[in-house]
N, C-alpha and C positions, 0 to 999 in steps of 0.2 A: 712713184706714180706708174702702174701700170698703162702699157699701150698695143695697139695692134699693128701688125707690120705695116701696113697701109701708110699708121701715120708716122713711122720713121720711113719711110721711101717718100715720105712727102718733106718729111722737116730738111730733109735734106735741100729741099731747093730753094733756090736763090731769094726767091719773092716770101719765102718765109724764116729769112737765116735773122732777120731783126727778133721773132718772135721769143721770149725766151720761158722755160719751162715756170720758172716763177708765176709769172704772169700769168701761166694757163694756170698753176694750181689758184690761184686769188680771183680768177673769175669761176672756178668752180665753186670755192668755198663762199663767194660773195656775188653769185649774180644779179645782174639787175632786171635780169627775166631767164626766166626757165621754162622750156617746154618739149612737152613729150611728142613725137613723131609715131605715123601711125605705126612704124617698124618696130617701135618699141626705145628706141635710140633717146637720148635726151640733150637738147642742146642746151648752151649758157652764154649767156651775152653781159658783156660788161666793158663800159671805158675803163679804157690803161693811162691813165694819168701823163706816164713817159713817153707816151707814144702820141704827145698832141691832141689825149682826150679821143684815141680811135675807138672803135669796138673791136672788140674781140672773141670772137664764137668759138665755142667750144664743144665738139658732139662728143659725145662718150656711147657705150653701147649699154645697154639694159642695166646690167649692173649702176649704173651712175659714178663709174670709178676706172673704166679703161677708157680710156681718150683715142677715139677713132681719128678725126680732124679738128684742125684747126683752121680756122680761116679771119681772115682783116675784113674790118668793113669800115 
């Protein structure tokens, strides 16, 4: 999985050390909504089963294949 430095200076912290790369790839390949941003960026949202059914967002840059952030909802 390609990423950009942004999102390993973020995986690093604390509020996101649960998250694991698995998981981002499985709501890439399988989202329950997909959508583009006016920048171009694509985001992907999907419950993670292990995580209590949370969501999990996923933005990637234009490509649809580098993973900029990650964020819990």
């Amino acid at each position: 999985m390609l990423t950009t430095n942004y999102f390993k200076r973020l995986a690093v912290r604390k509020d996101r050390a649960w998250i694991t790369m698995e998981w981002i790839e499985r709501v890439m390949q399988m989202p329950l909504r997909k959508e583009v941003q006016p920048d171009g960026r694509i985001r992907y949202w999907a419950a993670i089963p292990e995580a209590n059914n949370r969501y999990l967002r996923v933005v990637t840059l234009e490509d649809g294949q580098t993973v900029q952030c990650v964020l819990r909802s």
